[in-house]
N, C-alpha and C positions, 0 to 999 in steps of 0.2 A: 396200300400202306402210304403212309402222308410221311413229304418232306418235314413238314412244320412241327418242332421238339422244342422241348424248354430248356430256354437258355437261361438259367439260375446264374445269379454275383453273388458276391459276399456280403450284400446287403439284403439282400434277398433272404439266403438262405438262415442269414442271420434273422431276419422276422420271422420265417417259418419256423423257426425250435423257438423263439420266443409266443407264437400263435400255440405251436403244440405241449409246451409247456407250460403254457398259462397255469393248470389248474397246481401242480408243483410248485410255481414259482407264490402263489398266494397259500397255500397249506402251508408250505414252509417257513413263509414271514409269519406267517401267525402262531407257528408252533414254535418260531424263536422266539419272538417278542412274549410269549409266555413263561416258557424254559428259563429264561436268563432276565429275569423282571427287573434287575436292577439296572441293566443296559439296554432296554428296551430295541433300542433306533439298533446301537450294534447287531442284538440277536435279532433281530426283523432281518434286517440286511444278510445276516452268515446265513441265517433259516433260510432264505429265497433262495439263496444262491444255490446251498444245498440240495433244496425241494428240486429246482428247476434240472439241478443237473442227476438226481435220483428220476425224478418224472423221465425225463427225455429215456436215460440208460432203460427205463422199464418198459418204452416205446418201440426205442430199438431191438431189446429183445423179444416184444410181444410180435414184432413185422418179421424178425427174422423166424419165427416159431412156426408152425403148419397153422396154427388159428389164426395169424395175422397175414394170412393169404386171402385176398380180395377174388381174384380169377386165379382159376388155374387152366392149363392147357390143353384138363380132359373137360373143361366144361366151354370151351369154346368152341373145342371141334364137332363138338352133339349138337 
């Protein structure tokens, strides 16, 4: 077992939901700035934000799921 672990900041982990959420945070600008034509730039801006924070919530729940299981502990021991 290795000492060496990640040491994640708040800048950090702030790029990483920004990395995993990319495709959220572009569906969503795009489905505001269409939705709300008249305010284009406003609903680009609420869309993204929305997108990004539906994408990540759908991330989280797919990791916590048994399908968003990478290794499990009977397949390491085989």
């Amino acid at each position: 077992m290795s000492d060496i672990g990640p040491i994640f900041g708040p800048l950090d982990i702030a790029m990483l939901a920004l990395i995993i959420g990319a495709p959220g945070l572009v569906l969503g600008a795009a489905v505001g700035a269409f939705a709300w034509r008249r305010h284009r730039v406003w609903g680009a801006l609420l869309g993204a934000i929305g997108g990004l924070l539906i994408w990540l919530l759908g991330f989280v729940l797919w990791k916590a799921s048994p399908w968003g299981v990478i290794c499990t502990r009977e397949a390491v021991d085989e």
